[in-house]
N, C-alpha and C positions, 0 to 999 in steps of 0.2 A: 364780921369785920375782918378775921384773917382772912376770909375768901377774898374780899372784894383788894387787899393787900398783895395776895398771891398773884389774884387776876390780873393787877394792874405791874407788877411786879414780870411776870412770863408774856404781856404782852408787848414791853418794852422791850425784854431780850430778843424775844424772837424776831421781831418785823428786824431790831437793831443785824442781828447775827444775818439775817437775809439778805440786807442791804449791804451788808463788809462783803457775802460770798460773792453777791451781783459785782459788784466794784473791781474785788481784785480778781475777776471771771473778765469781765469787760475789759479789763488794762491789761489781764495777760495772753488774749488772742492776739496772735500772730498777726500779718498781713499777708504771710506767706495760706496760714489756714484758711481765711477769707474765701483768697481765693482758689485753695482747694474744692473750698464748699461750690465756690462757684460754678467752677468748670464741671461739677457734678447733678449742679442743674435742680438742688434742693432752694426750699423759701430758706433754710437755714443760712445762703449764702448769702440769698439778695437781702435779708434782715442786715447780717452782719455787717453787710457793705453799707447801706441806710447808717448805722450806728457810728459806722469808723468815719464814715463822712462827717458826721456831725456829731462830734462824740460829745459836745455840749448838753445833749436833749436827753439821753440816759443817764449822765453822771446827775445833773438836774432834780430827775424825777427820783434816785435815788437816795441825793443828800437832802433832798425834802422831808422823802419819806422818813429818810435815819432822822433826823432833825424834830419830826413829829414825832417818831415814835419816844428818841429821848423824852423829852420836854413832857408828853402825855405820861411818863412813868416816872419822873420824876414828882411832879405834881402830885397824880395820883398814889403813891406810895407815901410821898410824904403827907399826907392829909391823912392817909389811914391810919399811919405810924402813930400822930399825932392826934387819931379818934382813939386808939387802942392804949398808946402808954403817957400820951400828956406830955407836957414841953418838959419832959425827963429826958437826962443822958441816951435811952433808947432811939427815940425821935432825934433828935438835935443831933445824936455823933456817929450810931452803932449803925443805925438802920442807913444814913449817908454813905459810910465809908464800906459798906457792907452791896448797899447799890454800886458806887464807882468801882468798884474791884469784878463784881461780876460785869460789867459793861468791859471795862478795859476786858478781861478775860473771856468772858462769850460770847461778846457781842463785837469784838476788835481783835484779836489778837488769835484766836481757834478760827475762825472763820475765813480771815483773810490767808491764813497758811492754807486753810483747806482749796480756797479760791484758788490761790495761787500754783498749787499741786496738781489741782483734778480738773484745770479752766476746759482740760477738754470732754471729758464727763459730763464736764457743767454746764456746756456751753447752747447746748438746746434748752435746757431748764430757763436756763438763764436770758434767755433771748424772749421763751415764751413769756416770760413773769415782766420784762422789762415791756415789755408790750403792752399787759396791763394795765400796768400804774401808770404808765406814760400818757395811759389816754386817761386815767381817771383822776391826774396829777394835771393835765393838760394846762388850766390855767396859772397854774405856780408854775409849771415847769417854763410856759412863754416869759413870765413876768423873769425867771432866772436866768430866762438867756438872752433879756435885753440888759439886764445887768451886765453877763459875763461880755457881751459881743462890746460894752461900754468901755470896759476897762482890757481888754486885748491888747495888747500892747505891737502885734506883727501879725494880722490876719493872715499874708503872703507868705509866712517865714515856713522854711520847709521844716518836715516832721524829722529828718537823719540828714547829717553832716558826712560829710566824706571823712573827718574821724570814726564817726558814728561807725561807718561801714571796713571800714578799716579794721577797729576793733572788732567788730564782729566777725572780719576774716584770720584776725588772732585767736579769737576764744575758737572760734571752730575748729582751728588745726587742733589747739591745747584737748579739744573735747574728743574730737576722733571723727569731727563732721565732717571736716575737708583732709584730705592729706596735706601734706606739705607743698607741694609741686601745687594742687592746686589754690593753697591758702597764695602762695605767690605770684601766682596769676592774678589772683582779686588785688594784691597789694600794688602789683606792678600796673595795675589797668588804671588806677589813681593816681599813680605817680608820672601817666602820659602828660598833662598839660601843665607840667613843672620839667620835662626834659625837651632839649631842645637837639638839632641835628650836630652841632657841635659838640656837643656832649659826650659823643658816639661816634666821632670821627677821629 
């Protein structure tokens, strides 16, 4: 009885903790990375590009999979709980709040800082394992992205705002990426189709 509690119990974390590392691995590569990988001529680039293109089809097969694994360990812990201690406070409160604390904690909140920190580490791991599932998720993941493609609200609308970049040419200087003189140039190259020759005369 503890086994099959345990078992259902570490099967839940782990696919869980797999899919937060996938997730924030996928949202924290670059575009600049991308096409690093590209120009170097590895599958790790033309994947990556596949992915950013249609980043619908791996977020998909991910929050399927997190979604199963929940739901599968949820069920299954609670049925054991309640073979093992009976509709006592164990079952009913201990063993509950005792699940949502490890999922919040190891399967959300370690995982996706690790995601977030080592995306470049991560990011062949990650690419290979999204390949997987993707194909072995395939029909859920189609059914998910005629859902997503329904309720889209701007298929056209661009990914970065010329605030977007903007700010990005402020954190760079603040970081030590661009220097000054050339965080100004990015600023000033945005600011061309808002001056006009009077301006400057």
């Amino acid at each position: 009885m503890y086994t099959l509690l345990i078992i259902f119990f570490l099967v839940s974390i782990i696919f869980s903790f797999l899919c937060s590392v996938w997730e924030a691995v996928l949202l924290s590569i670059t575009p600049s990375y991308t096409q690093m990988k590209l120009q170097e001529g590895n599958e790790l680039g033309q994947t990556l590009k596949r992915f950013k293109e249609n980043i619908d089809r791996p977020l998909a097969a991910i929050l399927t999979l997190n979604t199963i694994a929940h739901t599968v360990g949820a069920i299954g812990v609670g049925a054991q709980a309640t073979s093992i201690w009976g509709a006592s406070i164990i079952s009913t409160a201990v063993v509950p709040v005792i699940m949502t604390l490890a999922i919040l904690i190891l399967s959300e909140i370690i995982p996706k800082t690790i995601g977030a920190n080592y995306w470049k580490e991560l990011a062949g791991f990650t690419v290979s394992s999204l390949k997987i599932i993707m194909w072995i998720l395939a029909p859920l993941v189609f059914i998910s992205q005629l859902i997503t493609k329904a309720l889209k609200k701007d298929k056209q609308a661009s990914v970065l705002s010329r605030a977007d970049f903007g700010a990005m040419a402020e954190l760079g200087s603040q970081q030590g990426v661009f220097d000054e003189g050339e965080a100004n140039i990015l600023r000033n190259l945005l600011r061309f189709n808002t001056i006009f020759a009077k301006n400057v005369m």
